[in-house]
DSSP file (Angstrom, degrees, kcal/mol; ACC not computed):
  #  RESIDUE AA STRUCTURE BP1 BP2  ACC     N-H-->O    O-->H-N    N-H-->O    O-->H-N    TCO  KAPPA ALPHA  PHI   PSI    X-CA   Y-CA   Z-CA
    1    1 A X    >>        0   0    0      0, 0.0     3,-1.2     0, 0.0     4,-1.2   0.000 360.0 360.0 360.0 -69.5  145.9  276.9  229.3
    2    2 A X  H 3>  +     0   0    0      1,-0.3     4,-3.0     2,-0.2     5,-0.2   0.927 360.0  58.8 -38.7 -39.7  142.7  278.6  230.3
    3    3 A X  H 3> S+     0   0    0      2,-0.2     4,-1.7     1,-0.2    -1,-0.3   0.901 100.7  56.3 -77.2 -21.1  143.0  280.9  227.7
    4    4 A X  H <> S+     0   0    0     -3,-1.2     4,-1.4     1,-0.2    -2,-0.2   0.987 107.9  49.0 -56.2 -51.4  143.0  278.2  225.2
    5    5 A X  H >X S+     0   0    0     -4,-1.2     4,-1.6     2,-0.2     3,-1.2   0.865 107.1  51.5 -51.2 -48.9  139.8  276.9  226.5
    6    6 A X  H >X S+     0   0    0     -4,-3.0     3,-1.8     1,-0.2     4,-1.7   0.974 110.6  50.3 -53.6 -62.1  137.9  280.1  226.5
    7    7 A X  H 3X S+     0   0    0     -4,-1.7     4,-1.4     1,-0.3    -1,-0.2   0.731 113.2  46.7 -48.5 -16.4  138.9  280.9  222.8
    8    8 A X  H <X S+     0   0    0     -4,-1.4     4,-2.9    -3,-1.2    -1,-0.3   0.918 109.7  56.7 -99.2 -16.9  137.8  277.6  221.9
    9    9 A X  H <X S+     0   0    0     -3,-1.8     4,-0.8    -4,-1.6     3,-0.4   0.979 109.4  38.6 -32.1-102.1  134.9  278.1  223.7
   10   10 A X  H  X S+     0   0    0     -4,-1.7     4,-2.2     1,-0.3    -1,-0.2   0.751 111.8  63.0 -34.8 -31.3  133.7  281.1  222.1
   11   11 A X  H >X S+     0   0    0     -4,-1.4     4,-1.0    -5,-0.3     3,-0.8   0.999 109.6  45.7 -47.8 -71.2  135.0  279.3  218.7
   12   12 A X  H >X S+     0   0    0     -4,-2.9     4,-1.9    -3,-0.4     3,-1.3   0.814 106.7  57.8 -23.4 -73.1  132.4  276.8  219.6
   13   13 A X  H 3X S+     0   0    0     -4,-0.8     4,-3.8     1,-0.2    -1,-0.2   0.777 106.4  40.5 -11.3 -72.8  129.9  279.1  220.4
   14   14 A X  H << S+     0   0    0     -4,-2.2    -1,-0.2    -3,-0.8    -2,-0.2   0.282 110.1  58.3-104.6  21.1  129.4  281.1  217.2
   15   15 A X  H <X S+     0   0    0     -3,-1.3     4,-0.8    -4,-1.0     3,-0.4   0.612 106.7  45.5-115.1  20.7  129.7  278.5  215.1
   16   16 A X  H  X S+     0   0    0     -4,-1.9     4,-1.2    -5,-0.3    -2,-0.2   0.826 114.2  50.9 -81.2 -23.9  127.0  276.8  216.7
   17   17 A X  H  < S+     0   0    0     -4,-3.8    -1,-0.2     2,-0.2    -3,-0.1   0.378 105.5  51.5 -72.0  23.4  125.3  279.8  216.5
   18   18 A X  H >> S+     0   0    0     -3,-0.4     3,-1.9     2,-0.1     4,-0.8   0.595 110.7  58.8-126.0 -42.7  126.0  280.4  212.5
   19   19 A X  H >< S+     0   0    0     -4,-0.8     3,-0.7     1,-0.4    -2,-0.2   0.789 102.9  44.2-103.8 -11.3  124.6  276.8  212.2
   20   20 A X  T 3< S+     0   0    0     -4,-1.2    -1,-0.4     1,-0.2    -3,-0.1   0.507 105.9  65.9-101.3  11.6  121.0  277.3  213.7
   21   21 A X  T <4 S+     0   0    0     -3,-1.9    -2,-0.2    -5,-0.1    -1,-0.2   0.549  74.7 122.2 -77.5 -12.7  120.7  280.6  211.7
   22   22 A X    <<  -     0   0    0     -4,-0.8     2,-0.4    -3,-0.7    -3,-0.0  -0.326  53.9-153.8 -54.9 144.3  120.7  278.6  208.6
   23   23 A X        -     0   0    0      0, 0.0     2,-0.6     0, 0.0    -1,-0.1  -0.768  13.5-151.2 -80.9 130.7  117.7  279.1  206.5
   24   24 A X        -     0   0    0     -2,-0.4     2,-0.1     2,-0.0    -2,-0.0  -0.794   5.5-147.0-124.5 135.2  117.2  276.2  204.6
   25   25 A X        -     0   0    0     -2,-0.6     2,-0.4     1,-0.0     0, 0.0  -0.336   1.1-150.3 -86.2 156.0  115.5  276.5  201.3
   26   26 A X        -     0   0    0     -2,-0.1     4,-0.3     4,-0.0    -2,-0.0  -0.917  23.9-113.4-142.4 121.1  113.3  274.0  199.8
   27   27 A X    >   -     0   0    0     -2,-0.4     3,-1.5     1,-0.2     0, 0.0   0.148  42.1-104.5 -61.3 172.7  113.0  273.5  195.2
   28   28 A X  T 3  S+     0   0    0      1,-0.2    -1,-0.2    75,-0.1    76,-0.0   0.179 111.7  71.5-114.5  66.7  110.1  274.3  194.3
   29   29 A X  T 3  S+     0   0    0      2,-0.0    53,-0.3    75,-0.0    -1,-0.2   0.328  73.8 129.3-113.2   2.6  108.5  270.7  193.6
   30   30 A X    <   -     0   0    0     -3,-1.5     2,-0.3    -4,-0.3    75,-0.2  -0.337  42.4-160.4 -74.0 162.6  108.4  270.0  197.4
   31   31 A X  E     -A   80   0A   0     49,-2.9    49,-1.4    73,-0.1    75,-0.2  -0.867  11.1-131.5-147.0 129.0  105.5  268.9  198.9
   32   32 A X  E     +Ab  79 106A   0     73,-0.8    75,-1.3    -2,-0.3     2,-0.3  -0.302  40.6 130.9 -58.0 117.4  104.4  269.0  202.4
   33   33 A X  E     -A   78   0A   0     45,-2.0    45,-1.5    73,-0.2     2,-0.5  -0.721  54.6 -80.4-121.5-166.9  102.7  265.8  204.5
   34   34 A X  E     -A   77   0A   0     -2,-0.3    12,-4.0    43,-0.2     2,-0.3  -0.964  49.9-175.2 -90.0 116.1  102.6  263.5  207.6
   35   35 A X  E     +AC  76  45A   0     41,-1.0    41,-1.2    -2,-0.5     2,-0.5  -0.978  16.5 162.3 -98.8 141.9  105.1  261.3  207.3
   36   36 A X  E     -AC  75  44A   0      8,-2.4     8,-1.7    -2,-0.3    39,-0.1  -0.883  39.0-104.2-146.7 130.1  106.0  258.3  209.5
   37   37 A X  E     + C   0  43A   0     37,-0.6     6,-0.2    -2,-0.5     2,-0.2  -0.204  33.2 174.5 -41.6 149.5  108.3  255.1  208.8
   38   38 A X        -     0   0    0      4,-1.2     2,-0.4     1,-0.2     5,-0.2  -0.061  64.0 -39.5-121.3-130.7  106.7  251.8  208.2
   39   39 A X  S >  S-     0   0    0     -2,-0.2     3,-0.8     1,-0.1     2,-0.2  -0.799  94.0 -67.6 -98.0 134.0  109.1  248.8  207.2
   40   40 A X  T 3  S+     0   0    0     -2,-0.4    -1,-0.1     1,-0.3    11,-0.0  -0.457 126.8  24.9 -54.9 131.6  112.2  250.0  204.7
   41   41 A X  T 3  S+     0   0    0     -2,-0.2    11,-3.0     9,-0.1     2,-0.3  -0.970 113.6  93.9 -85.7 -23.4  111.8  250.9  202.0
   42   42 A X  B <   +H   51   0B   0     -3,-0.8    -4,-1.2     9,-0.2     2,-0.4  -0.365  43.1 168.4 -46.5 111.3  108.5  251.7  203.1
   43   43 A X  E     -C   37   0A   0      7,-1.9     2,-0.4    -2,-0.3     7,-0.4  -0.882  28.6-129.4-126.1 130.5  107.0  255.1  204.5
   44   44 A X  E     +C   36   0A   0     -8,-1.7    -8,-2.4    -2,-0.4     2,-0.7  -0.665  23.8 177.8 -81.0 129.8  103.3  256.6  205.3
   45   45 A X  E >  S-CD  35  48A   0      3,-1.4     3,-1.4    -2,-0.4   -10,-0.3  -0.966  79.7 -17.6-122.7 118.8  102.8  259.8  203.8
   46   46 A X  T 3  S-     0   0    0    -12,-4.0     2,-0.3    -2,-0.7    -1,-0.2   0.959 127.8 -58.4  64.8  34.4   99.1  260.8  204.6
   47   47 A X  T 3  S+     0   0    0    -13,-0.3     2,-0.4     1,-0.1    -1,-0.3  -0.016 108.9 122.6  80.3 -40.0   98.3  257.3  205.5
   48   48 A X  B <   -D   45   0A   0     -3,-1.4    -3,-1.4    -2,-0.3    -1,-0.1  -0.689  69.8-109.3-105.8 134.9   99.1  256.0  202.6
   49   49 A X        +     0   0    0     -2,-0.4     2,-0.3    -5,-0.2    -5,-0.1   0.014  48.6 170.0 -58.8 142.7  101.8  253.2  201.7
   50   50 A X        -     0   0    0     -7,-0.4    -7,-1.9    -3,-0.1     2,-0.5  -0.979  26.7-125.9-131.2 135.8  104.6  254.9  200.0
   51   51 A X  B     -H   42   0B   0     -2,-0.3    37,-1.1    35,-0.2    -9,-0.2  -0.794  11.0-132.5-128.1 150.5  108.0  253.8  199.0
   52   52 A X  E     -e   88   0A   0    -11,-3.0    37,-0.2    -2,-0.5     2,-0.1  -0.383  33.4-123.5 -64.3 148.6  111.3  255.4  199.6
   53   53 A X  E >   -     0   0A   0     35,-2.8     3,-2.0     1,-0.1    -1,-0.1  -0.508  37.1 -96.8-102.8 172.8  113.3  255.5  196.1
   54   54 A X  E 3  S+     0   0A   0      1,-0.2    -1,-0.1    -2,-0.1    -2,-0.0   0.855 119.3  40.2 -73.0 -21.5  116.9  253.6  196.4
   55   55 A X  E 3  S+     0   0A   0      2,-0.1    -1,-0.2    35,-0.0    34,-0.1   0.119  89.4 160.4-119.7  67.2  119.0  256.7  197.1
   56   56 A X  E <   -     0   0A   0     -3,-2.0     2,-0.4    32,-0.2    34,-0.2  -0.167  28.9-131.6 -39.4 137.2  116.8  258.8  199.5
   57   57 A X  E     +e   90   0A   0     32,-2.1    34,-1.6     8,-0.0     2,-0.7  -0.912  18.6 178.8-102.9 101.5  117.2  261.3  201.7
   58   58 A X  E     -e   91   0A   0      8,-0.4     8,-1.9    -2,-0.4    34,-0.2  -0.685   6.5-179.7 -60.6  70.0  116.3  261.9  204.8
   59   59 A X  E     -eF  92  65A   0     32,-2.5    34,-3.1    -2,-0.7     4,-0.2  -0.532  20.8-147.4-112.6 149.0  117.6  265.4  206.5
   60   60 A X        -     0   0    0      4,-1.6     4,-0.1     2,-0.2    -1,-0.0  -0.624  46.5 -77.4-106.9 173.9  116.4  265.8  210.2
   61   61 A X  S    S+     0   0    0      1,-0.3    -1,-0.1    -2,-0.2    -2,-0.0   0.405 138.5  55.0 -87.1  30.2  115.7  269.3  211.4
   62   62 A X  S    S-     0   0    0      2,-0.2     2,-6.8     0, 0.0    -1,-0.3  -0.676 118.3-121.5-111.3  67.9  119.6  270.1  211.9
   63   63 A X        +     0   0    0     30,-0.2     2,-0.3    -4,-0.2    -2,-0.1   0.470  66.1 144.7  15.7   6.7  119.4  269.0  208.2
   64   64 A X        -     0   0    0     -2,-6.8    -4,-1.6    -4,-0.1     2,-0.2  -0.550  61.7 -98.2 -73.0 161.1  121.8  266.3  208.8
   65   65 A X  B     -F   59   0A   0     -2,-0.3    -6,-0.2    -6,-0.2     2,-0.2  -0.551  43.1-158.4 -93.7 132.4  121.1  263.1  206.8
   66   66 A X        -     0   0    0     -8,-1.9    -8,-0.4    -2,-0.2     2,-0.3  -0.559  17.0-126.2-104.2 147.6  119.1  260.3  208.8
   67   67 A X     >  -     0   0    0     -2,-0.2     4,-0.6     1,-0.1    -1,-0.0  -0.623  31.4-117.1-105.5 171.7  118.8  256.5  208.3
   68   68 A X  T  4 S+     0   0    0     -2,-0.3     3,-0.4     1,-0.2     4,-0.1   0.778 115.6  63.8 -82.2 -37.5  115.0  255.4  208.1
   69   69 A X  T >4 S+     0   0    0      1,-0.2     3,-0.6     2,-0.2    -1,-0.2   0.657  88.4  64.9 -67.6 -32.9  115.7  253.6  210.8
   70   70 A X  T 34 S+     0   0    0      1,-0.2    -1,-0.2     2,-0.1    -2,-0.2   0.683  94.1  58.7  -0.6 -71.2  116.4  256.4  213.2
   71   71 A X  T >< S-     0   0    0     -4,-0.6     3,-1.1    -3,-0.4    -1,-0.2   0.299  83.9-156.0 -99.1  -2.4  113.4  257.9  213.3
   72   72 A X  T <   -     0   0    0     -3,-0.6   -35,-0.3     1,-0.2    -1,-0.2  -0.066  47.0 -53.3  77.3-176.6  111.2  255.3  214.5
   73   73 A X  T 3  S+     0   0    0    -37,-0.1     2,-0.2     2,-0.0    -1,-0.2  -0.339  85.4 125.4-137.5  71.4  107.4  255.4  213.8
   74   74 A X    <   -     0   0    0     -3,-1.1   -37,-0.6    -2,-0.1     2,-0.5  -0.573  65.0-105.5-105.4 170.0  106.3  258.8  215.0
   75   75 A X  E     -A   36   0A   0     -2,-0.2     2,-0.2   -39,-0.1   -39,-0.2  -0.821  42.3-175.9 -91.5 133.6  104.3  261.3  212.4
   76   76 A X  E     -A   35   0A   0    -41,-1.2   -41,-1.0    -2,-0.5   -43,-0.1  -0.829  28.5-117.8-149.8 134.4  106.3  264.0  211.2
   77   77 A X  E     -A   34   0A   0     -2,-0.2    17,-0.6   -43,-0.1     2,-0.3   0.135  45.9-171.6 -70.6 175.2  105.6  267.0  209.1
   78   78 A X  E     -AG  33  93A   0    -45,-1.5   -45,-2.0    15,-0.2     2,-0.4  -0.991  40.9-155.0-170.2 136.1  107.5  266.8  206.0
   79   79 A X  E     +AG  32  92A   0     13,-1.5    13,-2.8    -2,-0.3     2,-0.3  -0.990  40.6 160.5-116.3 117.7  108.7  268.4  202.9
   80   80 A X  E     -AG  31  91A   0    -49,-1.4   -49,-2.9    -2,-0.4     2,-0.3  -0.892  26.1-153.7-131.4 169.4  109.6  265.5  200.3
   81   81 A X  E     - G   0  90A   0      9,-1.4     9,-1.2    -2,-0.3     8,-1.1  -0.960  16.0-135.2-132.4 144.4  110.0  265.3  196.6
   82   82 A X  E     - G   0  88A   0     -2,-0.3     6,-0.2   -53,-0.3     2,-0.1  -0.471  18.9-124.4-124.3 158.6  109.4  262.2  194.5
   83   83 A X    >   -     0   0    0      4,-3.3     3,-1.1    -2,-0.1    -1,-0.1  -0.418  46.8 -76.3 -99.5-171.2  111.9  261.0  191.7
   84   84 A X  T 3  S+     0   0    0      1,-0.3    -1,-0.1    -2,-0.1    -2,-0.0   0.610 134.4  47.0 -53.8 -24.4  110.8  260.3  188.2
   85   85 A X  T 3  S-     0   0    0      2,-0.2    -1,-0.3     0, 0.0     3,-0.1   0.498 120.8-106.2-103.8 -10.7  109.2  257.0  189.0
   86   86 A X  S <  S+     0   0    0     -3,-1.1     2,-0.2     1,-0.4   -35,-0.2   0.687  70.3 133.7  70.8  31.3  107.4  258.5  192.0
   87   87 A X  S    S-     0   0    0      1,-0.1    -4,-3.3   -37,-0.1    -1,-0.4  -0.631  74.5 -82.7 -94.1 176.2  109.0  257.3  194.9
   88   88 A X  E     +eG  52  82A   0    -37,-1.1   -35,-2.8    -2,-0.2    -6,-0.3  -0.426  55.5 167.3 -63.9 108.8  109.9  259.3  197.6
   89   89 A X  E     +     0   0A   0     -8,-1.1   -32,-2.1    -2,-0.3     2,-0.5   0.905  64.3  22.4 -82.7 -81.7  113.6  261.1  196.6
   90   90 A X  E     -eG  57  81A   0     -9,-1.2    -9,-1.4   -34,-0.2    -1,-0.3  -0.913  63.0-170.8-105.9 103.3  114.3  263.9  199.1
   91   91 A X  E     -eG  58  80A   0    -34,-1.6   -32,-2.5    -2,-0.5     2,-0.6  -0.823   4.5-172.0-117.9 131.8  112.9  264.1  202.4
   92   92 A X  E     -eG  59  79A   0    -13,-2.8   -13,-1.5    -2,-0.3     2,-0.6  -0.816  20.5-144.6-126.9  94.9  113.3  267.4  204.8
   93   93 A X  E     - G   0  78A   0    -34,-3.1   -15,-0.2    -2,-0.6   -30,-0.2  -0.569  33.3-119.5 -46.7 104.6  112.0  266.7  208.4
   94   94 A X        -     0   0    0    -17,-0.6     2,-0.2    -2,-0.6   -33,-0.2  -0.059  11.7-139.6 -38.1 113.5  110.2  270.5  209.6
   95   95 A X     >  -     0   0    0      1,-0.1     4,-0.9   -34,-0.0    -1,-0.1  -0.536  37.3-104.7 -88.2-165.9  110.9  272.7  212.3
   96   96 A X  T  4 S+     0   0    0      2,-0.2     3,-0.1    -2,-0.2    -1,-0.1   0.886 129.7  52.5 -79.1 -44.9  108.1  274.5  214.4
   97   97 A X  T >> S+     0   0    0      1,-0.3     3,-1.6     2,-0.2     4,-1.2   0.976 111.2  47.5 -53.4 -67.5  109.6  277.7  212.0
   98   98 A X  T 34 S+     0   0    0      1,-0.3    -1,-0.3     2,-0.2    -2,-0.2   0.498 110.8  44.4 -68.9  -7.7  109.2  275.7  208.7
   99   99 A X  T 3< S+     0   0    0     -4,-0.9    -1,-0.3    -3,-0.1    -2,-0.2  -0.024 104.0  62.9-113.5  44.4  106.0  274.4  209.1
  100  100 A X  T <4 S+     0   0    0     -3,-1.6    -2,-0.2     2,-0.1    -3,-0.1   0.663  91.5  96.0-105.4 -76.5  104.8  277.8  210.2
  101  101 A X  S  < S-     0   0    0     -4,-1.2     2,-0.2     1,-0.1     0, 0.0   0.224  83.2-117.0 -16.4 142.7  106.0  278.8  206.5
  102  102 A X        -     0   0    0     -3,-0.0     2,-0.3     2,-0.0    -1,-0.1  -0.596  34.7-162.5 -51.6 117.8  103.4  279.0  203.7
  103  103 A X        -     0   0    0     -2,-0.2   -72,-0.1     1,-0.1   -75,-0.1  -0.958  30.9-142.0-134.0-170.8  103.8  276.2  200.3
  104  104 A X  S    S+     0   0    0     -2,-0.3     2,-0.3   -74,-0.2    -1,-0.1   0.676  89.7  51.9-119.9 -38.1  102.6  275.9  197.2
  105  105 A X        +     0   0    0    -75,-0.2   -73,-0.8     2,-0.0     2,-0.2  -0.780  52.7 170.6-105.5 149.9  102.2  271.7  197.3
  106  106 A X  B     -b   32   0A   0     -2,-0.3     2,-0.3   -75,-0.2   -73,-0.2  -0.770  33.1-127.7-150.7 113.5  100.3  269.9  200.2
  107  107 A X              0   0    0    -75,-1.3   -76,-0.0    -2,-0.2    -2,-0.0  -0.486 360.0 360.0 -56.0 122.3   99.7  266.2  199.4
  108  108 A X              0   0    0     -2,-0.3    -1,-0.1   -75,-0.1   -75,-0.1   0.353 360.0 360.0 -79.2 360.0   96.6  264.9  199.7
């Protein structure tokens, strides 16, 4: 019985370590802000009223997908992309690593 537990222990282990080695890549149409929730559908990006488009995504920084509601109404740095109509599509909450990283877009 103990030896089940170690192996599934160690199982455990590496593949929580496999999952915080992911890199995650980001197209290149993102663009970096402050973001923070207002009322849904609504979101501040730089201050300014924004709206989420209806099926946005949210990924928190273990890239699982977040409801709006979640996350409260703290500032956080952000790589989003806007859909054809130019609401907010695709949202990637930053770790400390990824907003170390260089990008090409920064919202004014």
């Amino acid at each position: 019985m103990w030896l089940q537990r170690l192996f599934a222990l160690i199982g455990f282990a590496a593949v929580s370590i496999t999952a915080q080695a992911i890199e995650r890549s980001f197209p290149p149409n993102a663009i970096r802000a402050v973001m923070s929730i207002a009322s849904h559908p609504h979101v501040m990006i730089n201050g300014k009223s924004r709206q989420l488009s209806a099926g946005a995504r949210i990924r928190n920084t273990d890239n699982l997908i977040v409801m709006s509601s979640y996350l409260g109404n703290k500032n956080m740095l952000v790589n989003f992309t806007e859909d054809l109509n130019g609401n907010v599509q695709d949202v990637w909450i930053l770790t400390s690593a990824e907003a170390k990283a260089p990008i090409q877009n920064i919202a004014k």
